[in-house]
C-alpha positions in Angstrom: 83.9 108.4 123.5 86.5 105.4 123.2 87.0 104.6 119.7 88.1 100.6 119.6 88.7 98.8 116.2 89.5 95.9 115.6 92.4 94.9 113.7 91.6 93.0 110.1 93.9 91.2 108.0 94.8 92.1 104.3 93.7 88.6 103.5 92.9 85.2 104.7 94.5 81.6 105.1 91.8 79.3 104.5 90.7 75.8 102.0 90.8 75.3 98.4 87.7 76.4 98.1 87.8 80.0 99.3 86.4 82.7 97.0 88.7 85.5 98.2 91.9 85.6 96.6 94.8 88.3 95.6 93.6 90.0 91.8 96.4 91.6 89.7 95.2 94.2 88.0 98.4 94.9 85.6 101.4 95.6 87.7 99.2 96.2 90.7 99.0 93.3 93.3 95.8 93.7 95.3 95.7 91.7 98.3 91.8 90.5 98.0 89.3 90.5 95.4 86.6 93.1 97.2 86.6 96.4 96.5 84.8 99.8 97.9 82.9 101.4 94.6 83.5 105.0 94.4 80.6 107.0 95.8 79.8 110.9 95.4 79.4 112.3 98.8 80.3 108.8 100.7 84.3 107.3 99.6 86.0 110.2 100.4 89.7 110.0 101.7 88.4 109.4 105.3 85.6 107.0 104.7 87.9 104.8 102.0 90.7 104.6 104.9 87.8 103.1 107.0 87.1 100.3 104.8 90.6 99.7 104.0 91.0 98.8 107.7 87.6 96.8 107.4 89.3 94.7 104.6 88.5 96.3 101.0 91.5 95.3 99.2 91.1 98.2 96.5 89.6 101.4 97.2 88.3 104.9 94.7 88.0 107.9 95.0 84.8 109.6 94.3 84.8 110.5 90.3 86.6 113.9 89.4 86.1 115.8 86.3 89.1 115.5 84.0 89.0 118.8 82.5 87.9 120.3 85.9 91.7 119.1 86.8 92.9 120.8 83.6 91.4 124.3 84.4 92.2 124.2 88.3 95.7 125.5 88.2 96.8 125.2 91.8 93.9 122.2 92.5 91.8 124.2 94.8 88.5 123.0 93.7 89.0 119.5 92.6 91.4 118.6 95.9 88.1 117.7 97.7 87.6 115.2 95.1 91.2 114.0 94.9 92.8 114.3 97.8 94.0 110.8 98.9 96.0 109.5 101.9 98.4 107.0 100.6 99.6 105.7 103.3 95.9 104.5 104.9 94.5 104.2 101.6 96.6 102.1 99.4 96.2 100.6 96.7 93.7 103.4 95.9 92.3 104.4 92.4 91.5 108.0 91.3 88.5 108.3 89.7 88.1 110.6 86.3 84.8 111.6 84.3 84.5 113.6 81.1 84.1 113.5 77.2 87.1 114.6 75.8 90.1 112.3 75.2 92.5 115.3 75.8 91.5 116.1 79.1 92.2 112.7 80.1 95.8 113.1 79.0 96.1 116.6 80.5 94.3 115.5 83.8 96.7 112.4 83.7 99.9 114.3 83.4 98.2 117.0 86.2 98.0 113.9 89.2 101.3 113.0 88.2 102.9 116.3 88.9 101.4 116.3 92.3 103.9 114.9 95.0 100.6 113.1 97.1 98.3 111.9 94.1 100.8 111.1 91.5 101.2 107.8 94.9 97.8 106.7 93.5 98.1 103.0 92.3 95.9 103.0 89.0 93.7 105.0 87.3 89.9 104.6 86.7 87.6 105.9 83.9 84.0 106.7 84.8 81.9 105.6 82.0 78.8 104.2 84.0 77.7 107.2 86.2 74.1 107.8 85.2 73.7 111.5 86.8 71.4 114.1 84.3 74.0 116.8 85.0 76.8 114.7 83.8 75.4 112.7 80.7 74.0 115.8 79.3 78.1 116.3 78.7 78.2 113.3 76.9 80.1 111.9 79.7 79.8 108.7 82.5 77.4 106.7 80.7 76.5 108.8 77.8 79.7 107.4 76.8 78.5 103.8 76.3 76.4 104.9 73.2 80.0 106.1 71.8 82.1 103.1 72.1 84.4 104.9 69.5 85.2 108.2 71.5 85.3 105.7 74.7 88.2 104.3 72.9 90.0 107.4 71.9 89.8 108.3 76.0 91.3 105.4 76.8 93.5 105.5 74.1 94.6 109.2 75.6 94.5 107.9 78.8 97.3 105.3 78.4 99.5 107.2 76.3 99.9 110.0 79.4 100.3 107.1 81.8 103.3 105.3 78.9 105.0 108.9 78.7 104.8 109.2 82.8 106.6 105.6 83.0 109.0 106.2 80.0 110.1 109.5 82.1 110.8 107.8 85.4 108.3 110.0 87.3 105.8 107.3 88.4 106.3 107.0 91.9 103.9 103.9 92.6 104.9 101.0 94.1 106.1 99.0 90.9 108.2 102.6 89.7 111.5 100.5 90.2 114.3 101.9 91.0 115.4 103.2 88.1 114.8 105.7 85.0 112.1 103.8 83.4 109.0 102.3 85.1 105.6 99.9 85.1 102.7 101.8 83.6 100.4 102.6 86.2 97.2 100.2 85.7 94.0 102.0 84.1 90.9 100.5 85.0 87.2 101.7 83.2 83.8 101.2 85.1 80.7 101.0 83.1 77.5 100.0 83.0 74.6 96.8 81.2 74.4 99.4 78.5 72.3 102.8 77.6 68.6 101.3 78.1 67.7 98.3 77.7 67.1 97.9 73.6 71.3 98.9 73.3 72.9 96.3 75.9 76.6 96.6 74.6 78.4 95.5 78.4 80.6 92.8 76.6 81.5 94.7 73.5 82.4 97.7 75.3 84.0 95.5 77.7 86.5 94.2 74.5 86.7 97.3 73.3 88.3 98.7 76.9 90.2 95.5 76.9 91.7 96.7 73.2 92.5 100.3 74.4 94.7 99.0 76.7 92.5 98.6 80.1 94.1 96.4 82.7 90.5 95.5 84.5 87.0 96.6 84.1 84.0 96.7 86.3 80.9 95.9 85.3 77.6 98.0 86.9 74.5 95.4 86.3 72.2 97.9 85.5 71.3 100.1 82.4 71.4 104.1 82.7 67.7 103.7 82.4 67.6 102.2 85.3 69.7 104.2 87.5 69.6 102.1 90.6 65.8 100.7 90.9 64.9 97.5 89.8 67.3 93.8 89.8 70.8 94.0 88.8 71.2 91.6 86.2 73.7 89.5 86.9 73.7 87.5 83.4 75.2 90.4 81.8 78.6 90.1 84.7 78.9 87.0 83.1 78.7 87.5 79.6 81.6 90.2 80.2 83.7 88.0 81.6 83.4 85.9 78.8 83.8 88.2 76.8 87.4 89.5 77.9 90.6 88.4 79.6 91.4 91.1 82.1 90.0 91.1 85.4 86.4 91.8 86.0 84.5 93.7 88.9 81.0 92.7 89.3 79.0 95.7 90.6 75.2 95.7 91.7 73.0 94.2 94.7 75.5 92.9 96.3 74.1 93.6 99.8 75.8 91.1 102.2 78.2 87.8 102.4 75.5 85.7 101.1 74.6 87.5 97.8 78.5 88.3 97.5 79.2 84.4 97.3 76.5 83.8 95.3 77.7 86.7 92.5 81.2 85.0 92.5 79.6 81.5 91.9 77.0 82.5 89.5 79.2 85.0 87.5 82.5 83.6 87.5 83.5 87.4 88.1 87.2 87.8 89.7 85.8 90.4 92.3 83.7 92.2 93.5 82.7 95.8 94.0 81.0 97.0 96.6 78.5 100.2 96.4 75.9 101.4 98.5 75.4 98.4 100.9 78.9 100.2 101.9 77.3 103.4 102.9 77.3 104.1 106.8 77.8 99.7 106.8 82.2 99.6 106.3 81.6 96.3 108.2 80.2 94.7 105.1 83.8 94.2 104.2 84.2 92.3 107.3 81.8 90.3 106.6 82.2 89.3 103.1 85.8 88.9 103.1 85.2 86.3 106.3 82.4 84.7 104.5 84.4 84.3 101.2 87.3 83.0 103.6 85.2 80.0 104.6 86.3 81.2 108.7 84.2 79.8 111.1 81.4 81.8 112.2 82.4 81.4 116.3 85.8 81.0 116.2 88.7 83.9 116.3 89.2 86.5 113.2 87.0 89.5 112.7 83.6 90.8 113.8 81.2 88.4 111.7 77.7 89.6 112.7 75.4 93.3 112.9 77.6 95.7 114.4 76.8 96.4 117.8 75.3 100.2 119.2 78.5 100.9 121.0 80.4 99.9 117.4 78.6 102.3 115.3 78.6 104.9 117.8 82.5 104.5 117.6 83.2 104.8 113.7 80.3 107.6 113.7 83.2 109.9 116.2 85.3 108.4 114.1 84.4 108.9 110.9 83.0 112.6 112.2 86.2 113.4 113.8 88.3 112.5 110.4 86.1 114.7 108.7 86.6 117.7 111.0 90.6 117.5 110.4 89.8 117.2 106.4 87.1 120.9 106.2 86.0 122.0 109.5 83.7 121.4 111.9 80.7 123.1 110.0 81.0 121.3 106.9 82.5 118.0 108.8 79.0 117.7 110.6 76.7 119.0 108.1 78.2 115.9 105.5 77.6 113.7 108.4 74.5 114.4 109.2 73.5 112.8 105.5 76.0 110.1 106.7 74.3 109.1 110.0 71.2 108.0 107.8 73.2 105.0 106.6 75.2 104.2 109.8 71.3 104.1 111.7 70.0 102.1 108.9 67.9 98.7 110.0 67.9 99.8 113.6 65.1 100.4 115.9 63.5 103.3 115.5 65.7 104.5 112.9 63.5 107.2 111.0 63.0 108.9 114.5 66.7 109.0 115.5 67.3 110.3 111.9 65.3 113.1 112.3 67.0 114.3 115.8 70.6 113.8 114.4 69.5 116.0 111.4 69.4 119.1 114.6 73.2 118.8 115.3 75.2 121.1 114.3 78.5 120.9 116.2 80.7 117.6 117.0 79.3 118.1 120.9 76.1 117.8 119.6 76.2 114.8 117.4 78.3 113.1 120.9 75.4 114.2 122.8 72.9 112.6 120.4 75.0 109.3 120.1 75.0 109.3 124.1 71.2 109.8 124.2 70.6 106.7 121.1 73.2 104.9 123.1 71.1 105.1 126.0 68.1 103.8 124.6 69.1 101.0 122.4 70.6 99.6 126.0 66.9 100.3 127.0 65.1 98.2 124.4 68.0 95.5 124.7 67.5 95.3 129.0 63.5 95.6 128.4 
């Protein structure tokens, strides 16, 4: 199966009134302001070079437990968590999670022994993810009813990334040329608050800002809530009042339309972009045009649903990625979880779901993409 992609811009030429725009995030220029969230099981290396391509100007990696990285001598276990592709990827942020302030330094100093991931271009703290198994450790958003530990992690954080730049062995885009370099940015994601009775978003948004975070993003949602219910988009807004670094807003942003309306309603310097990203890496197509002001008929990238023969083509793609990364077996067995997103909103999707859950080998998923092929030309001719 042909795999044809079309070819999408960093950014945009358009009027004064465009919403897209470069962000610096410390020394980091990133080309636009719309980023790919980072997504257990979904923005791994393959998938985050996808989107890149699609136009997300900042990609992360799927969060990695710091003092996982600090007990994995040779990075065995954690490289399917960390392992990054610079040169497809960049500027891409690796993701840490954990609970203790030294195992952010030591995790720190780990990446930046590593020839491929000390080319990551920032670093970003989880302290939003709302996961049982990883709050009962006091860590992703267990955090925000700590605000004093979150500092000291921070803290620890920025003192490994000072000593790597003091040393010269920052090998990021702004190391310079000579023995002393730009600290690498550090970025923290978190969430509204705990539950709803301990909202603390824009004080634990000063608080990062004090520890020495160079941007934050802001999830619009309390742990309570996980992922049901409104994003509250108030709360974006009262965080970036509340600081002066750049903020991400993060939360139902589902398409170009909601995405403009976020920027204008917030006042939020970009956005992040979650699981309307899943099996969809058009979205950033989409948004990025729409924030552009480009015409909706004229040249410039793919502005409307993606068409059968287009999601058959990043599926191979996407599939084909993953068999170079771990092998066929595990390759089609995390795509079969993927192909739930990619048939999302089209016809008959919960039936096709179920046959591509069968496939077991890459000829089998082709076969099944052939067959779905075949019939959505059926319903479009009939």
């Amino acid at each position: 199966m042909d795999i044809h992609l079309p070819f999408i811009p960093d950014s945009f030429t358009s009027g004064s009134q465009s919403l897209i725009h470069p962000l610096a995030i410390g020394s980091l220029a990133v080309s636009n302001n719309v980023a790919l969230a980072p997504m257990a099981g979904t923005s791994d290396t393959v998938y985050r070079a996808i989107c890149r391509e699609m136009g997300a100007g900042l990609v992360v990696t799927e969060l990695v437990s710091a003092r996982g990285i600090c007990y994995d001598p040779d990075l065995k276990r954690s490289w399917r968590y960390l392992e990054i592709t610079p040169e497809a990827e960049r500027p891409v942020a690796i993701q840490l999670f954990g609970a203790d302030p030294d195992d952010f330094y030591r995790a720190i100093l780990r990446i930046h022994e590593h020839p491929v991931l000390r080319q990551c271009d920032l670093i970003d703290l989880n302290m939003g993810c709302p996961v049982a198994k990883v709050v009962r450790g006091g860590e992703g958003s267990a955090l925000m009813k700590d605000p004093p530990l979150a500092g000291r992690i921070i803290e620890a954080s920025i003192r490994a990334l000072a000593e790597i730049a003091a040393a010269g062995a920052d090998t990021g885009p702004f190391s310079g040329s000579g023995t002393a370099s730009v600290t690498k940015p550090l970025t923290v994601k978190f969430r509204k608050g705990w539950d709803d009775q301990s909202v603390n978003a824009p004080e634990f948004a000063r608080l990062c800002q004090e520890a020495g975070a160079a941007a934050v993003t802001i999830h619009a949602r309390t742990r309570d809530q996980f992922y049901s219910g409104k994003a509250d988009w108030s709360i974006i807004a009262a965080v970036k009042q509340a600081v002066t670094i750049p903020v991400y807003g993060n939360g139902d942003v589902v398409d170009a339309p909601s995405a403009r309306r976020m920027l204008q309603e917030t006042g939020v310097d970009g956005l992040m972009i979650g699981r309307a990203a899943q099996g969809n890496p058009w979205i950033f197509q989409e948004i990025t045009a729409e924030l552009a002001n480009l015409p909706k008929n004229g040249p410039g990238p793919f502005l409307g649903k993606p068409t059968p023969q287009a999601r058959a083509a990043m599926i191979v793609r996407h599939l084909h990625g993953l068999v170079a990364r771990v092998g066929e077996r595990t390759a089609v067995a995390e795509m079969r979880a993927q192909l739930a997103y990619y048939l999302r909103g089209t016809p008959q999707a919960a039936h096709w779901k179920n046959i591509a859950m069968r496939a077991k080998t890459v000829t089998e998923v082709e076969a099944f993409l052939a067959d779905w092929l075949l019939e959505m030309q059926h319903l479009v001719e009939n």
